[in-house]
N, C-alpha and C positions, 0 to 999 in steps of 0.2 A: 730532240726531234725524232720521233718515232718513224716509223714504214709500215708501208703497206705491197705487199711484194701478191702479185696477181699473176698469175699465168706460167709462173716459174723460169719467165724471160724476158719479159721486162725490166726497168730500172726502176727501182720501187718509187711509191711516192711517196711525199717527204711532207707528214702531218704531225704537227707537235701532240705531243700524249696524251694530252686531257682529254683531246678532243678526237682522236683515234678511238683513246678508249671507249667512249661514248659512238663513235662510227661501228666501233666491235660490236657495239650490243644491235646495233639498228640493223648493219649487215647480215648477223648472223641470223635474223629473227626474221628477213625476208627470205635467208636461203634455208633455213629448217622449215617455212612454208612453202618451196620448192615457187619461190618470186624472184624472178629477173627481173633484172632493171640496169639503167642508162646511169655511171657516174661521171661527171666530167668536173674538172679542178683546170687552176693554171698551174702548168707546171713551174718549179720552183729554181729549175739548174737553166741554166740559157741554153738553148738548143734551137731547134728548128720549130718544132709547136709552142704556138701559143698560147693553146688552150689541147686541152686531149679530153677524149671522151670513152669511154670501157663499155663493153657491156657485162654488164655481172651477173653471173649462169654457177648454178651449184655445181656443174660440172669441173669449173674451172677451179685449180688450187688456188686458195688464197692466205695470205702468210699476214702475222700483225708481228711487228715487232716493235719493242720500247726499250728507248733510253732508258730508267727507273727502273728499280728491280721492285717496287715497290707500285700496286695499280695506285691508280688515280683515284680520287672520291668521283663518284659517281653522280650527278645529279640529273632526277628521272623526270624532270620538265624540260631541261636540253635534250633528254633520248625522244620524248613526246614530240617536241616542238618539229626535232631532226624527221623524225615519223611522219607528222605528218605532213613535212614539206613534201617529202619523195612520193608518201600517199596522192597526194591530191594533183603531182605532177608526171608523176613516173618517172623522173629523171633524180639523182640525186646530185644535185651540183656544190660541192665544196666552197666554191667561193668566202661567203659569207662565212660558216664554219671554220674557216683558218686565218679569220683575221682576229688581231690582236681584241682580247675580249676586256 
C-alpha cells in the first residue's frame, strides 16, 4: 500500500501502487500546468471523516511514496481515462481508482 503524504501534516493517504503510480503521472501533469484541483477519497483508517476532500495547489508539498522498490507498469489508457475524469469534472475523486480492479 503506497502514500500519498500532502501538506507535510497530514496523515498520508493510503493508495495501493499501481494505482498511485498512475495518480503520480495525472497529478504531476495538472501541477507542471500550474492546475489545481479538488481531490476527495474515503479514508482508509477509522477516524472521524468519512470522506475527505484536498485541494491540490502546486504550492503545497506533495510526497508519493511506494511499497515496491520497483515502479509499476504503467498503462497510458488508465492515466487517460484518470485525465479525463478530473478534466471534465474538476474534482478528482478516488473512489472508483482504489477499488479492487
Amino acid at each position: 500500500m503506497g502514500r500519498l503524504r500532502y501538506d507535510g501534516h497530514s496523515d498520508p493517504i493510503l493508495i495501493e501502487d499501481e494505482t498511485l503510480a498512475h495518480l503520480k503521472i495525472v497529478i504531476s501533469t495538472k501541477l507542471r500546468r500550474q492546475e489545481s484541483f479538488m481531490m476527495t477519497w474515503l479514508p482508509v483508517a477509522a477516524g472521524v471523516d468519512k470522506r475527505a476532500t484536498i485541494w491540490i495547489h502546486p504550492a503545497i508539498p506533495l510526497q508519493f511514496g511506494f511499497d515496491a522498490a520497483e515502479p509499476p507498469r504503467i498503462d497510458p489508457h488508465r492515466v487517460q481515462e484518470i485525465m479525463q475524469a478530473l478534466n471534465s469534472s474538476g474534482e478528482l475523486v478516488l473512489d472508483a481508482l482504489t477499488a479492487p480492479r
